[in-house]
C-alpha positions as CSV (number, residue, x, y, z in Angstrom):
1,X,-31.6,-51.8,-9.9
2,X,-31.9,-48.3,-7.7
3,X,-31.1,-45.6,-9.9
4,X,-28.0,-45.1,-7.8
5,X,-26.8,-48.1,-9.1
6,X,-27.4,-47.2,-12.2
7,X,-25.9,-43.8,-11.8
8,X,-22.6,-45.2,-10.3
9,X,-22.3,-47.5,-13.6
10,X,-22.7,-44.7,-16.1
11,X,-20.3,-42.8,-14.2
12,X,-17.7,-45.8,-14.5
13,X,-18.1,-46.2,-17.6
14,X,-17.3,-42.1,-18.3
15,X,-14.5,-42.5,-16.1
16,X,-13.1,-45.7,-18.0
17,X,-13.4,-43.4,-20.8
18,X,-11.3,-40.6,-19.9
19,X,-7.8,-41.7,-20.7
20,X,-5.2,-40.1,-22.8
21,X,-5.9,-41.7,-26.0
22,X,-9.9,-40.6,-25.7
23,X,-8.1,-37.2,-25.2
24,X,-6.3,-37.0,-28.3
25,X,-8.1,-38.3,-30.8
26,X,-11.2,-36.2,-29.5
27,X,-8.9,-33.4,-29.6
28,X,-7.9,-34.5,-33.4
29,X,-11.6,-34.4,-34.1
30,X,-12.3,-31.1,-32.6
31,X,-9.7,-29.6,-34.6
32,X,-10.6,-30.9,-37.9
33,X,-14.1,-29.8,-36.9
34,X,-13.3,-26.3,-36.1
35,X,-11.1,-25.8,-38.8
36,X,-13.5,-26.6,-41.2
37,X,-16.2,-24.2,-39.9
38,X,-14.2,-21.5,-39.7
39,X,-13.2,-21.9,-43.4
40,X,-17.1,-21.9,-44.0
41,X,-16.5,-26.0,-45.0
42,X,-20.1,-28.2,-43.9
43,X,-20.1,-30.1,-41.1
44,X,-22.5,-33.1,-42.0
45,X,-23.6,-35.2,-39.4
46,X,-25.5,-38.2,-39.2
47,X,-27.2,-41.4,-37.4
48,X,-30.4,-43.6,-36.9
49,X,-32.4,-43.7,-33.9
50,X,-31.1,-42.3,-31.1
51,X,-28.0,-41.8,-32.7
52,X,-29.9,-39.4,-35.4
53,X,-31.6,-38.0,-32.0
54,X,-27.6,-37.2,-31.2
55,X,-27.0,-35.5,-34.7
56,X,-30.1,-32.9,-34.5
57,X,-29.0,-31.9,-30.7
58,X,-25.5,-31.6,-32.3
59,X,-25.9,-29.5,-35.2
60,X,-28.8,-27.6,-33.0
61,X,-26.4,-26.8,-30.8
62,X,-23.6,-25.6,-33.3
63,X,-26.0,-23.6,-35.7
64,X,-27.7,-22.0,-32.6
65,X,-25.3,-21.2,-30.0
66,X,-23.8,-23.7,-27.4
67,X,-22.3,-21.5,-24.1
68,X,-21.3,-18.3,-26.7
69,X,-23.7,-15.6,-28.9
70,X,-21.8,-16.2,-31.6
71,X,-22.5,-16.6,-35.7
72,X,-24.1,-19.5,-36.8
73,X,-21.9,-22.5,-37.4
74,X,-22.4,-24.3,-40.7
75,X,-23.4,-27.6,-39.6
76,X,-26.2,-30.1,-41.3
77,X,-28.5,-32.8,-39.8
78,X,-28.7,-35.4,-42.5
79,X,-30.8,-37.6,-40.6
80,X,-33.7,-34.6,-39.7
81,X,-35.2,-34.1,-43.6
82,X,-38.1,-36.5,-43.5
83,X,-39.2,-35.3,-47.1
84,X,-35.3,-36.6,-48.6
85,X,-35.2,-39.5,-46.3
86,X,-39.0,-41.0,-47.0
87,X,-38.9,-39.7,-50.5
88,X,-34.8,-41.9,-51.0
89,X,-35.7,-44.6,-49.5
90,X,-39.2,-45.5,-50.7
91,X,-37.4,-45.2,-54.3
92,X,-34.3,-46.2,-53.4
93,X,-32.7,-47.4,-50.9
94,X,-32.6,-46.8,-47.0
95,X,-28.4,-47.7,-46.6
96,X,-27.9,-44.7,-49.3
97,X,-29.7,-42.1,-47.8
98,X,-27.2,-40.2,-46.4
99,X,-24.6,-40.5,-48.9
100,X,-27.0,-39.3,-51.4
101,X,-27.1,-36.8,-49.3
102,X,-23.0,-36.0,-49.0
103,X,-23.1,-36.1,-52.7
104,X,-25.6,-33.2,-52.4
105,X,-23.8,-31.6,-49.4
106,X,-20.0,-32.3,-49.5
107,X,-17.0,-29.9,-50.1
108,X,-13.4,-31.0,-50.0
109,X,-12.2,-29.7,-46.3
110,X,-15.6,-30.4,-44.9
111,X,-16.2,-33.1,-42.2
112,X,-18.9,-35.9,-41.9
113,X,-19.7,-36.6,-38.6
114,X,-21.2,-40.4,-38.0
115,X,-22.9,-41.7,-34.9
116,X,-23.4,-45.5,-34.4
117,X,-23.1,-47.1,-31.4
118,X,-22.2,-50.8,-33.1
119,X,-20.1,-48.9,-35.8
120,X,-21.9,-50.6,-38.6
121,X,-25.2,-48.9,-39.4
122,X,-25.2,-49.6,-43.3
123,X,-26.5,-46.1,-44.5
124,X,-23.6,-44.1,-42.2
125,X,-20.4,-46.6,-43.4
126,X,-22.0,-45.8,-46.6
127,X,-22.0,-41.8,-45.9
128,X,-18.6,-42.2,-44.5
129,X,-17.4,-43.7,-47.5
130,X,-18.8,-40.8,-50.0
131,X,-17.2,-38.3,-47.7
132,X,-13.7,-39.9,-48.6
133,X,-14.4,-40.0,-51.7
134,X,-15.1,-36.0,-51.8
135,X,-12.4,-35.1,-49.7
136,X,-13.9,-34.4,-46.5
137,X,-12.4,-35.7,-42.8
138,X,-14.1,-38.3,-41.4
139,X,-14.9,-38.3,-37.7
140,X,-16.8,-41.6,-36.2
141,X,-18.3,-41.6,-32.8
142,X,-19.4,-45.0,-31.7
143,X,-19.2,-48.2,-29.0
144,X,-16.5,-50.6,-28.3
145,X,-14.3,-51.7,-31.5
146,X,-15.6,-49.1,-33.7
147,X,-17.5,-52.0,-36.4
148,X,-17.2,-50.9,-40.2
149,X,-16.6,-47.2,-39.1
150,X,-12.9,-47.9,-37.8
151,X,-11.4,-48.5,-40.9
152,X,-13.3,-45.3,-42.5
153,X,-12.6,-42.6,-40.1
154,X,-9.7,-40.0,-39.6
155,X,-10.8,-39.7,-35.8
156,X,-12.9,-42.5,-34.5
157,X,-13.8,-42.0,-30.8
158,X,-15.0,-45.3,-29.7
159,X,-16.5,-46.0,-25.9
160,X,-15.3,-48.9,-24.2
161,X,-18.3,-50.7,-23.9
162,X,-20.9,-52.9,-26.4
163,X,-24.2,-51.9,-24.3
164,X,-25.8,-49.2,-26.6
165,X,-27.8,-47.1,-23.8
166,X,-24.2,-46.8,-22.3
167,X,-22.8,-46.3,-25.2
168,X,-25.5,-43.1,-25.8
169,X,-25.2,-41.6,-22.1
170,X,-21.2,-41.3,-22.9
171,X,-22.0,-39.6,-26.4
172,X,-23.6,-37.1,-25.1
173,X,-20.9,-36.0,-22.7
174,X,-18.5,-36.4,-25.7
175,X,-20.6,-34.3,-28.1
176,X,-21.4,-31.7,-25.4
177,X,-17.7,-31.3,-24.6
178,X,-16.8,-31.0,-28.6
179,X,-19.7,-29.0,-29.1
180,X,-17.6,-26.6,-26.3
181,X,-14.6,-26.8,-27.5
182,X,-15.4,-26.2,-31.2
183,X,-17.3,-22.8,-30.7
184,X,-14.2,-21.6,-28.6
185,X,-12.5,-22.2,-31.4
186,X,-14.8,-20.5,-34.0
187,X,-15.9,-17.0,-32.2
């Protein structure tokens, strides 16, 4: 495949994407997300693989500074701490790690933030799940159906497609344009 090709499908795939019900639920989520950081609430976000790649870039970008010098955004990477994640997982157990880490983290008006691209990475339904439990927002970002995560989050923005390198080129243009929008929101 020429990387036209491939281009031309990825940009498809956005533009089967942008309809009005990706517009209002993403707009749901980037309210609850700004709302929380401006009440000094956590925004705990997580994922495996690629997804966890996602989560760093994420909170990088809302702790730094996206487009705006601004303060520093409360917002926590719990896939990024390799000391907790090796440490939890040796002794515990891997699908736990990161709502060990809500328990540790959470605050009633907070949100957690969960990547995965099938919707049913064990150790972010899990996280999801312990951030109901403390009264956070859930907000799920993730591929075609939304797996395990649909019936767990408040705002699940799910792309139309099962293919997960797809699925990851579409995140990023979702994150970056919630990363936008939530620091206009919080200056």
């Amino acid at each position: 495949m020429a990387l036209s090709s491939h281009l031309a499908a990825a940009a498809a795939l956005i533009q089967r994407s942008a309809t009005p019900e990706f517009d209002a639920v993403t707009e749901r989520a980037v309210g609850a997300i700004a709302e929380a950081l401006r009440n000094d609430r956590p925004l705990l976000v997580c994922g495996n693989g690629g997804s966890a790649a996602d989560a760093m870039h994420i909170t990088g970008e809302l702790v730094g500074r996206f487009l705006k010098e601004r303060r520093a955004l409360k917002a926590i990477c719990l896939s990024s701490n390799a000391a907790v994640l090796t440490a939890w997982s040796n002794d515990y157990d891997y699908a736990t790690v990161f709502s060990r880490q809500v328990e540790a983290y959470a605050a009633p008006g907070g949100v957690l933030f969960g990547i995965s691209t099938s919707g049913n990475s064990k150790n972010v339904v899990n996280a999801l799940q312990a951030a109901r439990a403390a009264g956070m927002t859930t907000v799920g970002l993730t591929g075609e159906g939304g797996g395990k995560m649909a019936d767990l989050c408040d705002h699940l923005i799910a792309v139309p497609s099962r293919h997960t390198p797809d699925i990851q080129q579409v995140h990023l243009c979702i994150y970056h344009y919630i990363c936008e929008m939530v620091e206009a929101r919080c200056l």
